[in-house]
C-alpha positions as CSV (number, residue, x, y, z in Angstrom):
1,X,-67.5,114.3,22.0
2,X,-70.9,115.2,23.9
3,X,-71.1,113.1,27.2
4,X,-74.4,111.0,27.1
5,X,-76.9,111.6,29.7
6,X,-78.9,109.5,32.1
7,X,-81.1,110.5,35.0
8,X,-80.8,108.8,38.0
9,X,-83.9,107.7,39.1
10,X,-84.7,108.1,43.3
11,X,-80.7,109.5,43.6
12,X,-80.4,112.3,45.9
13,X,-77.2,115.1,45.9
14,X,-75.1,114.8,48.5
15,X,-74.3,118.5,48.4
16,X,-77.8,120.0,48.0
17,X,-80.2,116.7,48.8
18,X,-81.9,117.4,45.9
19,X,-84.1,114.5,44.5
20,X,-84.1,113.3,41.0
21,X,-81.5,116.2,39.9
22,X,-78.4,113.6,39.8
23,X,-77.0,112.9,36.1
24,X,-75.0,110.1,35.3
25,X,-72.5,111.8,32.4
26,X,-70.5,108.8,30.5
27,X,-68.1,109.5,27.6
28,X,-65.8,106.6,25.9
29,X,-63.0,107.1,28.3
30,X,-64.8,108.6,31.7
31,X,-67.8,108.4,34.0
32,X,-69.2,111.0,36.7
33,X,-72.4,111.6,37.9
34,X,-73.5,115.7,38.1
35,X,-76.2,117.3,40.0
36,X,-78.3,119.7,37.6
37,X,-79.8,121.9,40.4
38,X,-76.3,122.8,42.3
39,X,-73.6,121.8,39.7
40,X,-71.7,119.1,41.9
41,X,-70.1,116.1,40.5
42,X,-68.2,113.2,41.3
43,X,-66.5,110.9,39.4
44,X,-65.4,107.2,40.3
45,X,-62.2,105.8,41.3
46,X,-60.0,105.1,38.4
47,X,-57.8,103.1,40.3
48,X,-57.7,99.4,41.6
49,X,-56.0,100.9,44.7
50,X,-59.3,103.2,45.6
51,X,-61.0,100.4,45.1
52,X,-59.4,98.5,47.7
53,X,-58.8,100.8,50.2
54,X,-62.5,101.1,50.3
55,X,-62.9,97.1,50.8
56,X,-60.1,96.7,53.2
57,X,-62.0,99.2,55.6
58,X,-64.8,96.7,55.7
59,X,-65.2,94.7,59.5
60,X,-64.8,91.0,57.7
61,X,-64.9,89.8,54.2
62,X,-69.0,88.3,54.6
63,X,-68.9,91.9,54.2
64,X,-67.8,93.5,51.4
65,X,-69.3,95.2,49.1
66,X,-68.0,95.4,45.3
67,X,-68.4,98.3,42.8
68,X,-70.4,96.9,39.6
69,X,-70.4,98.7,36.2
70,X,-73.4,98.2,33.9
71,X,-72.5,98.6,30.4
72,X,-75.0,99.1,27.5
73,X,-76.2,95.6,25.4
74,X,-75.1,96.9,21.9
């Protein structure tokens, strides 16, 4: 299956810096973003346990910030 593709608007690489180049790549089972100019990607953490150890580094819980995924209204 071909990964659908969506332009990031204002994102910038954080390999290169190059603006507007970042492409957020989603299949049925995965998600990554891709640079176009420079060919990095990244992809998000799969597990609950990333997730948290990214939280639990925050100073207090006023704090935190969550990670929110927009799905498409179909």
């Amino acid at each position: 299956m071909t990964p659908k593709k969506r332009f990031i608007a204002g994102a910038k690489c954080t390999k290169c810096n190059a603006l507007d180049r970042v492409v957020l790549m989603t299949t049925p089972d995965d998600e990554w973003i891709e640079c176009v100019e420079c060919g990095a990607s990244e992809r998000r953490p799969t597990s609950i346990d990333q997730l948290e150890n990214t939280v639990t580094n925050s100073p207090s819980k006023a704090d935190e910030v969550g990670v929110v995924q927009f799905k498409p209204l179909r």
